[in-house]
VOPAGU-2260 file (C-alpha; in pm, 1 decimal, decimal comma):
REM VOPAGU-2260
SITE   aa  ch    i         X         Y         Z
SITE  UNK   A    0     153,0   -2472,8     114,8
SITE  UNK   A    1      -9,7   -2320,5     402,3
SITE  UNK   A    2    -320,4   -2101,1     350,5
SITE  UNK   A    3    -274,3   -1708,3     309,2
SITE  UNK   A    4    -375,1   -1469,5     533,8
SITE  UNK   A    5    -452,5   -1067,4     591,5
SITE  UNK   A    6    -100,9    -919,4     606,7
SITE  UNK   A    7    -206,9    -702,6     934,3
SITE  UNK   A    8    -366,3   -1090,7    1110,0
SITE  UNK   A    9     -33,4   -1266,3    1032,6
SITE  UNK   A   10     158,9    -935,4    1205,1
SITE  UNK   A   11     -96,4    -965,3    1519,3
SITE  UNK   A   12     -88,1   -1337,6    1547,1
SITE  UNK   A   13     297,3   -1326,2    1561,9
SITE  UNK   A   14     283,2   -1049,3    1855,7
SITE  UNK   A   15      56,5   -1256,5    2015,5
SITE  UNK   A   16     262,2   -1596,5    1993,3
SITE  UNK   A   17     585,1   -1345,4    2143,9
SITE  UNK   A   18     366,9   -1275,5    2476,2
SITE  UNK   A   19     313,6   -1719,5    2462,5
SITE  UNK   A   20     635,5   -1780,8    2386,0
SITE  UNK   A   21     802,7   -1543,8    2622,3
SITE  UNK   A   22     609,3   -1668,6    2922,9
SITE  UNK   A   23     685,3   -2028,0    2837,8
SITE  UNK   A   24    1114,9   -1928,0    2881,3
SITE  UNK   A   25     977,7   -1759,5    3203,8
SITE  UNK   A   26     833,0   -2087,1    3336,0
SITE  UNK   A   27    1146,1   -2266,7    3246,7
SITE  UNK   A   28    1325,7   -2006,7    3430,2
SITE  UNK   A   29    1132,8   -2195,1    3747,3
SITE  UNK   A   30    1346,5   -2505,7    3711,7
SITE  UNK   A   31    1644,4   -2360,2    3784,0
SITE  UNK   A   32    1607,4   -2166,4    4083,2
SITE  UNK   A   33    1862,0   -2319,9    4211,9
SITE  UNK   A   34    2097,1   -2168,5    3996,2
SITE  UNK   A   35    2008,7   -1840,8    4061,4
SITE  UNK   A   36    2201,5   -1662,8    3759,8
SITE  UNK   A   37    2037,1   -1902,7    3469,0
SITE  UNK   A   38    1714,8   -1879,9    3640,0
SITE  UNK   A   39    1741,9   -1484,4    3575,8
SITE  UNK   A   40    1881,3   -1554,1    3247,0
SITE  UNK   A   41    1537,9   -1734,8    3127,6
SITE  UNK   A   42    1345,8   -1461,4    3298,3
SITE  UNK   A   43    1515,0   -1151,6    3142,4
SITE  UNK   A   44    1507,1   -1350,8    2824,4
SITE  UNK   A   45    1106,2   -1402,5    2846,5
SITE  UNK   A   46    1076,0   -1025,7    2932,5
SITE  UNK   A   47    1250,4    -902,3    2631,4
SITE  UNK   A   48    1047,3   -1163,7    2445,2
SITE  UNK   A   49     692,9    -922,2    2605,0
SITE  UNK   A   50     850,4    -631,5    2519,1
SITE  UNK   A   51     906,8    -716,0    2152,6
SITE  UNK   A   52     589,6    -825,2    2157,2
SITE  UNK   A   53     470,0    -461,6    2211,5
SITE  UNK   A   54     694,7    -330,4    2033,4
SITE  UNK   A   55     564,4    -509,7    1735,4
SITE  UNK   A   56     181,9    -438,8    1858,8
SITE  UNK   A   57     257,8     -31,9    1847,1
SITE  UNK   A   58     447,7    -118,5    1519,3
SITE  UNK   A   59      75,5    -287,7    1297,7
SITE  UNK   A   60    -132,6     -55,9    1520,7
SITE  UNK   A   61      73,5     275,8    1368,0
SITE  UNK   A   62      43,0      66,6     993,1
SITE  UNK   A   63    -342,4     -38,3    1063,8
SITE  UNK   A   64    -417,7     301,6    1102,9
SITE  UNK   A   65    -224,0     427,4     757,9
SITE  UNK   A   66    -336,5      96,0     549,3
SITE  UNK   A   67    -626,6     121,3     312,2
SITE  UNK   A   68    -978,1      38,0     381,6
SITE  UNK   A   69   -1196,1    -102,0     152,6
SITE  UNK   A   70   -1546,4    -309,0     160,1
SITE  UNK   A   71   -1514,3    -664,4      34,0
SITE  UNK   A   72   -1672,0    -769,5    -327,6
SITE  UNK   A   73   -1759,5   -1104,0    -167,6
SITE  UNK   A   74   -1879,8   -1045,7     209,1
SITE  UNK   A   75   -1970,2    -704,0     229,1
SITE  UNK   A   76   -1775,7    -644,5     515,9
SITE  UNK   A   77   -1460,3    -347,7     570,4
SITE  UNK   A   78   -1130,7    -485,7     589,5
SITE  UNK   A   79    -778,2    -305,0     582,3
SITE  UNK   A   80    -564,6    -358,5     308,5
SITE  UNK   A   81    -164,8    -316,8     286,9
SITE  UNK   A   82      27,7    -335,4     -41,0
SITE  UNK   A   83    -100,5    -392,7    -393,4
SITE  UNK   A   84    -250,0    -726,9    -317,7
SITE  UNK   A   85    -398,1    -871,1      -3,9
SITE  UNK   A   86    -640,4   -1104,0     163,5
SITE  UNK   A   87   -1008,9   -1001,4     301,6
SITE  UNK   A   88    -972,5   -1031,4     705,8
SITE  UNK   A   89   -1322,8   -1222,7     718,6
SITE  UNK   A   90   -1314,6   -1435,1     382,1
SITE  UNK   A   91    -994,5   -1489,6     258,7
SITE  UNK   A   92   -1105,6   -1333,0     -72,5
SITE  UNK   A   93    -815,6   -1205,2    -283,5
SITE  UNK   A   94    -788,0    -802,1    -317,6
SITE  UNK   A   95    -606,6    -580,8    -534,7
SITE  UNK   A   96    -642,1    -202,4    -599,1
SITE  UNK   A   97    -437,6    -210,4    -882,8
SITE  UNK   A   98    -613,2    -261,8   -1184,7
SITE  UNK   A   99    -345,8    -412,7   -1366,0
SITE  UNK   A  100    -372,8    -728,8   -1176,7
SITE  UNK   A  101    -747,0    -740,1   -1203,4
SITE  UNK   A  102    -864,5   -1143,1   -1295,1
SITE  UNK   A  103    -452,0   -1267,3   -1201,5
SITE  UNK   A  104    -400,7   -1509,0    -980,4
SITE  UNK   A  105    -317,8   -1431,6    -643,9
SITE  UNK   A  106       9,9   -1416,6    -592,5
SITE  UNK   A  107     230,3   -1237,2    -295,8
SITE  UNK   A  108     491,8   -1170,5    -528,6
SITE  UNK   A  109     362,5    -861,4    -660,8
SITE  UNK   A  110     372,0    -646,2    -400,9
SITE  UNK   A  111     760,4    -666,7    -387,0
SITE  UNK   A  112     899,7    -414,0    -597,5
SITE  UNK   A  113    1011,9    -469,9    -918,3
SITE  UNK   A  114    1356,1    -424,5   -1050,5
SITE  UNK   A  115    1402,4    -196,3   -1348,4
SITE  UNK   A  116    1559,1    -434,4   -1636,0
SITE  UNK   A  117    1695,8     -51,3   -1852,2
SITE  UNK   A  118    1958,6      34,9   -1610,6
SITE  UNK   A  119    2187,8     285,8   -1809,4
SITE  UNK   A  120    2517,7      93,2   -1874,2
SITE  UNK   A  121    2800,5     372,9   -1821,1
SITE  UNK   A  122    3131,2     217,1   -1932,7
């Protein structure tokens, strides 16, 4: 199992491999310019790739600015936090604000919500 990471790092890093990836159909765009429509094809396709990539930018910058900062127990240093658990940005140490889950092991599951087992059964 891969190592976790910051929730607002992971967001970034997969904005960042959009702008990669998009150029990379771009280039490929280059071997067909003989065929002039699948050569724009690849092009517009590596665009739209850029421009989800800032759309997805604008998205974590709007939720950086709303998430929760805290100082970390183990480096000292201000990182953001979203959800009810989350990694430092710097150390990879496990953070929680809810002190329910204080001495748990980590685990991503707990910031999905939970369903409510005492639904009313109406018959």
């Amino acid at each position: 199992m891969k190592p976790y990471k910051n929730k607002i790092n992971r967001i970034r890093t997969f904005a960042l491999s959009l702008i990669f990836i998009g150029v990379v159909i771009m280039y490929l765009g280059i071997f067909f310019r003989k065929h002039e429509i699948v050569m724009l094809i690849f092009m517009f396709l590596g665009v739209l790739a850029v421009i989800a990539s800032t759309v997805v930018y604008a998205w974590i910058g709007l939720l950086s600015t709303k998430a929760t900062q805290i100082v970390c127990p183990n480096c000292g240093k201000q990182t953001k936090m979203l959800g009810r658990v989350d990694m430092c940005g710097h150390c990879r140490e496990p953070l929680t604000l809810d002190p329910t889950l204080e001495g748990k092991e980590f685990d991503v599951a707990y910031n999905r919500p939970q369903k409510s087992n005492s639904k009313s059964k109406t018959k």
